[in-house]
C-alpha positions, -999 to +999 in steps of 0.1 A: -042-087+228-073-075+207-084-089+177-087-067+144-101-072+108-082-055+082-099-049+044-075-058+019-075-038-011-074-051-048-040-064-046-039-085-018-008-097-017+009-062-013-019-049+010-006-082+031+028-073+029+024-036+039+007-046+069+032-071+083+059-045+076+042-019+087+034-034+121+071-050+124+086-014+119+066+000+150+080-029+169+039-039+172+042-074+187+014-090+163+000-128+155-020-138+121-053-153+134-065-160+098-059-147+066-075-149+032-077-131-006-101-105+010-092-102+050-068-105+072-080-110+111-047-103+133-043-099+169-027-067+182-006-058+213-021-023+207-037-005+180-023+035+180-025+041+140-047+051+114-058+033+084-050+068+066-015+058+071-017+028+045-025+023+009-038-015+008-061-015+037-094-006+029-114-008+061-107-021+097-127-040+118-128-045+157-132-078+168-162-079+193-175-115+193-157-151+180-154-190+180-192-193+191-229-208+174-254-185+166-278-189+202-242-177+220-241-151+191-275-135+200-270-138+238-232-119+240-250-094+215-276-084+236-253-075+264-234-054+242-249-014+236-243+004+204-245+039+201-262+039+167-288+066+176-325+065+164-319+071+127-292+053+108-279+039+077-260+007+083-247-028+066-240-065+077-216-083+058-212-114+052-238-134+075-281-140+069-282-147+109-265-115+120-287-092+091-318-110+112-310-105+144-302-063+140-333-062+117-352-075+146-332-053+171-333-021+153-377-027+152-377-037+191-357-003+198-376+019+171-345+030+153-351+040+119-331+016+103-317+019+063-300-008+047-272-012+024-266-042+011-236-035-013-208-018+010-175-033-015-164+001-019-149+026+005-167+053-005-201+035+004-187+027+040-181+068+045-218+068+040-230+046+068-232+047+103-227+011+115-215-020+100-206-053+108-184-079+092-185-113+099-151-134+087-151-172+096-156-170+135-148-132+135-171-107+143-166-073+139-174-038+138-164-014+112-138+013+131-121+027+101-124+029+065-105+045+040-110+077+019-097+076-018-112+112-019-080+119-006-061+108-032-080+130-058-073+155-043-033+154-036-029+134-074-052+158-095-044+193-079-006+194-081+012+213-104+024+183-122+002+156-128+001+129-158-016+101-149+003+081-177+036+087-159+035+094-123+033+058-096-004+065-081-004+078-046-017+044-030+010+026-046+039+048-032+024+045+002+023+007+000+057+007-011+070+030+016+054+007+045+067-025+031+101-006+030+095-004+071+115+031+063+111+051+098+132+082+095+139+089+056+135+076+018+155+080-012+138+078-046+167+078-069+142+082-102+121+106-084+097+118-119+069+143-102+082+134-065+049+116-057+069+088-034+088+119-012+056+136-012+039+103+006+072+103+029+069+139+042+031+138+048+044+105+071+066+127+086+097+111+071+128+131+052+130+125+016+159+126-008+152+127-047+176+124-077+166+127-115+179+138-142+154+167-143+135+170-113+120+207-117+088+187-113+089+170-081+104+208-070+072+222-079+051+196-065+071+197-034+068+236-030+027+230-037+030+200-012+046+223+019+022+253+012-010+232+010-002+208+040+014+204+073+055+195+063+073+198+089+104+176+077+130+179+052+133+172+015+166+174-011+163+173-046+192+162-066+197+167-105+214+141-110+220+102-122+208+074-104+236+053-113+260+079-095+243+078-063+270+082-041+288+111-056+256+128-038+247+107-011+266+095+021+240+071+028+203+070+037+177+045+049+157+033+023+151+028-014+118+034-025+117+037-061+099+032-098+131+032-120+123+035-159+106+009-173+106+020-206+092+040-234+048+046-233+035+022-259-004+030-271-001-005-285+018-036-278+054-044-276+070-062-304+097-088-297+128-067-314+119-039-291+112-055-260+148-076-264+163-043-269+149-025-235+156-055-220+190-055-225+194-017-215+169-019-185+193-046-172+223-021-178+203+006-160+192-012-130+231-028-121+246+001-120+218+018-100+217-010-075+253-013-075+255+024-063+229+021-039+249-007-021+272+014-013+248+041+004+213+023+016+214+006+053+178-009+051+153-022+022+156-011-012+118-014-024+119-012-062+097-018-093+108-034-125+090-043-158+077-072-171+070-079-210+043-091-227+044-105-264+016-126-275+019-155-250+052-151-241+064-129-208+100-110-208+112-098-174+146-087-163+171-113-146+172-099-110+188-125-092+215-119-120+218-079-116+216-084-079+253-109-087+278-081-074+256-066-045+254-074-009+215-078-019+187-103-019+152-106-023+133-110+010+120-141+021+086-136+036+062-157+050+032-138+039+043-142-001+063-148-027+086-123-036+082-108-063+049-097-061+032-091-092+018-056-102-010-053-129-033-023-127-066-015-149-059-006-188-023-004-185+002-031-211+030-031-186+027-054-162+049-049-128+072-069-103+075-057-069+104-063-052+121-063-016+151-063-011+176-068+020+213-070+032+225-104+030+225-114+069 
């Protein structure tokens, strides 16, 4: 098996979990060399996927050298040929021997060599034409790296955008990997559709509900003329916690349920005691409904409360009482998995959930 470096992104512990699930769902046998709050060096059975396909990875290495001093470094890199060309822009991350020994290389070849020194961001990488990583005894080279360009585009051109309320387009696709979904997902509190619309462009089905979802219609419609759709989406108006007066059954729950009202400034203890008590309401009878209809993971956010020092969060263990779910044991973290993006009060649990077994 080969050996890979994957980038995590900024929340390492989901970027972790999206790429164990992912792998598992593809039935990619796959072993954890090392693993740390930046990388995570695993060996593959085979590598047939793009890092376009996740939302926590940021850039993938290829293992070329390991597990060897510097001398044995130099030697097994001179018997390896690059196809750099005579004029490039590159980086070398992480190790003063390796920027040495391509500084000197570069000069003895007479390449016009430019570097970088500060390649954290993605958007840097794009720019370069060879980089290396070094990670413990892992060498690699730069194969992929990821475009949040992308994301612009898709978030800021669709007919319904507001950045206050819609899950951002990197989150849904970690949450739809760590669901290992591989045919379909429901969102039962759809909003602007931006989960289904990161399920179609994987070439899954999708299956919304909300109350109002004209929204996630008219992103949807934008979505299929703008991009290549080719499967199925359903839109429901309809309640979440009456799922299966609509729905048979279905795969997987991906979903960001309501958390509660905007708040320009903080929560107060009356109110938060208050959402917290309906919140509960709300997300019993929705999961109580989707055990009736979902086979695989139900991936699901909920809120968590801050008041001075003091955090308020939803009993799930407690709404989960009169389900056949659980929260997923993994070895790679602990579930729940907390959530807390730039300038935003509301911080977030991430949760998996499975069938009892």
């Amino acid at each position: 098996m080969e050996k890979y470096i994957f980038v995590l992104g900024r929340d390492n512990e989901l970027s972790i979990l999206e790429l164990t699930s992912f792998l598992e769902a593809r039935n990619i046998n796959f072993d954890v060399e090392y693993r740390d709050d930046q990388y995570v060096v695993v060996s593959l059975e085979r590598f047939d996927f793009s890092i376009r396909e996740f939302g926590g990875i940021t850039k993938i290495a290829k293992v070329i050298l390991e597990n060897i001093n510097n001398e044995e470094i130099e030697y097994e890199l001179n018997r390896i040929t690059f196809d750099y060309g005579n004029k490039i822009r590159y980086s070398i991350n992480g190790d003063n021997f390796l920027r040495d020994y391509f500084k000197e290389r570069f000069k003895h070849e007479g390449v016009k060599a430019y570097l970088k020194s500060d390649v954290s961001r993605p958007s840097d990488s794009l720019r370069l034409d060879f980089e290396i990583l070094r990670v413990k005894n892992f060498i690699g080279r730069i194969i992929q790296v990821s475009n949040p360009e992308e994301y612009k585009k898709r978030d800021e051109k669709r007919p319904r955008f507001d950045e206050k309320r819609v899950i951002s387009i990197r989150l849904a696709k970690i949450l739809i990997n760590i669901s290992k979904a591989k045919t379909e997902i429901l969102d039962p509190f759809c909003g602007t559709g931006t989960i289904l619309q990161e399920a179609l462009l994987k070439h899954m089905d999708a299956i919304g509900v909300d109350k109002d979802a004209k929204d996630a219609e008219m992103n949807l419609k934008w979505l299929a003329v703008n991009f290549d759709i080719k499967n199925k989406y359903k839109l429901v108006n309809g309640d979440a916690r009456e799922l299966s007066k609509y729905i048979d059954k279905t795969e997987c729950v991906v979903t960001e349920p309501y958390l509660g009202p905007f708040m320009k400034e903080g929560y107060n203890k009356e109110l938060v005691l208050r959402l917290k008590e309906e919140l509960t309401r709300l997300y019993r009878d929705f999961l109580c409904e989707a055990d009736k209809i979902v086979r695989g993971r139900i991936v699901l956010i909920a809120p968590v409360f801050k008041i001075k020092r003091d955090f308020v969060k939803l009993d799930m263990n407690d709404i989960l009482r009169n389900t056949k779910f659980s929260a997923y044991k993994s070895e790679y973290g602990k579930i729940p998995v907390i959530y807390s993006p730039h300038r935003t009060r509301l911080i977030r649990e991430i949760w998996i959930l499975e069938r009892f077994k």
